[in-house]
C-alpha positions as CSV (number, residue, x, y, z in Angstrom):
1,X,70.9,176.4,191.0
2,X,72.3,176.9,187.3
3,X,75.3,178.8,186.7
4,X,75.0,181.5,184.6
5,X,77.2,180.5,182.0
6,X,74.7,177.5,181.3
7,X,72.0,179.4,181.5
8,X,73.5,181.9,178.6
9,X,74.6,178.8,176.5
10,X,70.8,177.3,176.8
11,X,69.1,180.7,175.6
12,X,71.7,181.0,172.2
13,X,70.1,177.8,171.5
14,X,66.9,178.9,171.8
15,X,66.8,181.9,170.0
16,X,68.5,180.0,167.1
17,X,66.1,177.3,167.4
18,X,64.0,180.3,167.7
19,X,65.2,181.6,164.5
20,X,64.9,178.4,162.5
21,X,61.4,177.9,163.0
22,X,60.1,181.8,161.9
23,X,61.2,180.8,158.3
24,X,58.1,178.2,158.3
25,X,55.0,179.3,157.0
26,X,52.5,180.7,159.0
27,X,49.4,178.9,157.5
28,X,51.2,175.9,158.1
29,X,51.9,176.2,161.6
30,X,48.3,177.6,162.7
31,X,46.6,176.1,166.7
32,X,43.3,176.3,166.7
33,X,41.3,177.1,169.9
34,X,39.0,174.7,170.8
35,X,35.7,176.7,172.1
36,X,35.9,179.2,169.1
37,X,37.9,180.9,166.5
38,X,40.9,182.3,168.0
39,X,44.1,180.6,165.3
40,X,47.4,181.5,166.9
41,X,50.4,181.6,165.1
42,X,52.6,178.4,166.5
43,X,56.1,177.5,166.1
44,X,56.8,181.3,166.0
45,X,57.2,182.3,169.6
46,X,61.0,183.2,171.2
47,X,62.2,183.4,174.2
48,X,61.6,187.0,174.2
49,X,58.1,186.7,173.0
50,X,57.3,184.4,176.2
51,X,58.9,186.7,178.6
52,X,56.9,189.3,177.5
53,X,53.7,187.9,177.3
54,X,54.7,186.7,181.2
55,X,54.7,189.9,181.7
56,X,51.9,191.3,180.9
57,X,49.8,189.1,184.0
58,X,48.1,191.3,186.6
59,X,49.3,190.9,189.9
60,X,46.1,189.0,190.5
61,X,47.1,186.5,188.3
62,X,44.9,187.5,185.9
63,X,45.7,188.3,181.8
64,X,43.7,191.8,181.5
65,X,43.0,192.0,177.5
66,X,45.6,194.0,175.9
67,X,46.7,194.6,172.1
68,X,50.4,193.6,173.9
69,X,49.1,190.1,174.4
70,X,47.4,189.9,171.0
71,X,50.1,191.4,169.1
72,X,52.3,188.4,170.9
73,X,49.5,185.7,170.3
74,X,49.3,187.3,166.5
75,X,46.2,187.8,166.6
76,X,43.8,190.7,166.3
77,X,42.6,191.7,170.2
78,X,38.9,192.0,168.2
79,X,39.2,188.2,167.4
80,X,39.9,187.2,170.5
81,X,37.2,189.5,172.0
82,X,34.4,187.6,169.5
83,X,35.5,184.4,169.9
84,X,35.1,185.0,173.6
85,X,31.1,186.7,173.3
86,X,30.5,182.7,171.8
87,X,31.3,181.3,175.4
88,X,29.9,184.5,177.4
89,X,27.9,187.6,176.8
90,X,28.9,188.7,180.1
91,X,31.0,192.1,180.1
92,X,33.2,190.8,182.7
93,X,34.6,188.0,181.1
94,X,37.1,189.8,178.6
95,X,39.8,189.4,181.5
96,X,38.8,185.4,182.0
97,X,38.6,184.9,178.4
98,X,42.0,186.4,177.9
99,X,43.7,184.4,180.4
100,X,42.1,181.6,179.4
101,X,43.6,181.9,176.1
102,X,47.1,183.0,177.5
103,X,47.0,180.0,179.5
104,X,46.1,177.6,176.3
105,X,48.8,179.3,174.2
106,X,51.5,178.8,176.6
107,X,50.7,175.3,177.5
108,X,50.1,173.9,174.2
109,X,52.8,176.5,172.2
110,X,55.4,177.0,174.1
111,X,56.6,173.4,176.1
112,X,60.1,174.4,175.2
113,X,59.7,177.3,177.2
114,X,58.1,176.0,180.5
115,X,60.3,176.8,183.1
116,X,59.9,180.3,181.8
117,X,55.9,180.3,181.8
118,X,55.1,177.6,184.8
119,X,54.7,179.4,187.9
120,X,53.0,182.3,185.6
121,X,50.0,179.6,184.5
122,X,49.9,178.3,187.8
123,X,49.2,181.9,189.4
124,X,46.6,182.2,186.5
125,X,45.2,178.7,186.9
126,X,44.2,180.0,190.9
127,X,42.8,183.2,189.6
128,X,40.4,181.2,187.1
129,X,39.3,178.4,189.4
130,X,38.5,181.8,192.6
131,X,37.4,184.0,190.3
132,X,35.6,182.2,187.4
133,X,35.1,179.0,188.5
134,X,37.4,176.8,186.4
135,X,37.7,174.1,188.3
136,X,40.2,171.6,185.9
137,X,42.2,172.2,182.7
138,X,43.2,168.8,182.1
C-alpha cells in the first residue's frame, strides 16, 4: 500500500517529465503500427492522457471506436478505421481493431505509466482472445 503522500510526489514527477517531453517534435517521436498505417504521436502522452484513455474501455473490456480515444492516440478516428478495413472487411471489427490498437499504444507508449494501464490491457487482452480469437500478443 503506498501512502498518499508518495503517491502525490511520484505524479509531480510525471507530469513534469510529462512536460519536458511535449516540447520534442512530433515527427520525431512518430510509432508506427505494424499491420497498417495508424502513426501515433509518442513521447507525448501524460498521466492524464492515460487515465483517460483507461477510461474509455467498455465494461466488456472492449475499446468501442470513439473520436475520445483518437483525439488521445492523435490520430484521426478515420485513419484508424482504414488502416483497420486492410486487416478485416468485416463491419464488426471496428471495436477489435480499436482495442487492438489501444492495447499496442499503451504497451509500447506508455511503460512509464503501467501500473496505471495493466489491469486495463489485461481485461482487454481476455476480451480479444473470447471474442476475436487473439490467442498471443507476445
Amino acid at each position: 500500500v503506498r501512502s498518499k503522500s508518495k503517491s502525490k510526489s511520484k505524479s509531480k514527477s510525471r507530469s513534469r517529465s510529462a512536460s519536458k517531453s511535449r516540447s520534442h517534435s512530433n515527427s520525431a517521436n512518430m510509432w508506427k503500427y505494424p499491420c497498417a498505417q495508424v502513426s501515433f504521436k509518442t513521447g507525448q502522452s501524460s498521466s492524464s492522457d492515460v487515465l483517460k484513455l483507461t477510461m474509455c474501455q467498455a465494461a466488456n473490456g472492449s475499446f468501442p471506436p470513439q473520436l475520445d480515444i483518437a483525439s488521445i492516440l492523435g490520430v484521426e478516428l478515420e485513419k484508424v478505421f482504414e488502416a483497420g478495413k486492410a486487416v478485416s472487411s468485416d463491419a464488426t471489427f471496428a471495436t477489435t481493431w480499436m482495442t487492438v490498437v489501444v492495447v499496442a499504444f499503451l504497451t509500447e507508449n506508455c511503460k512509464e505509466e503501467k501500473d496505471v494501464w495493466e489491469l486495463v490491457v489485461e481485461k482487454a487482452q481476455r476480451w480479444l482472445q473470447s471474442n476475436a480469437g487473439f490467442v498471443s500478443f507476445h
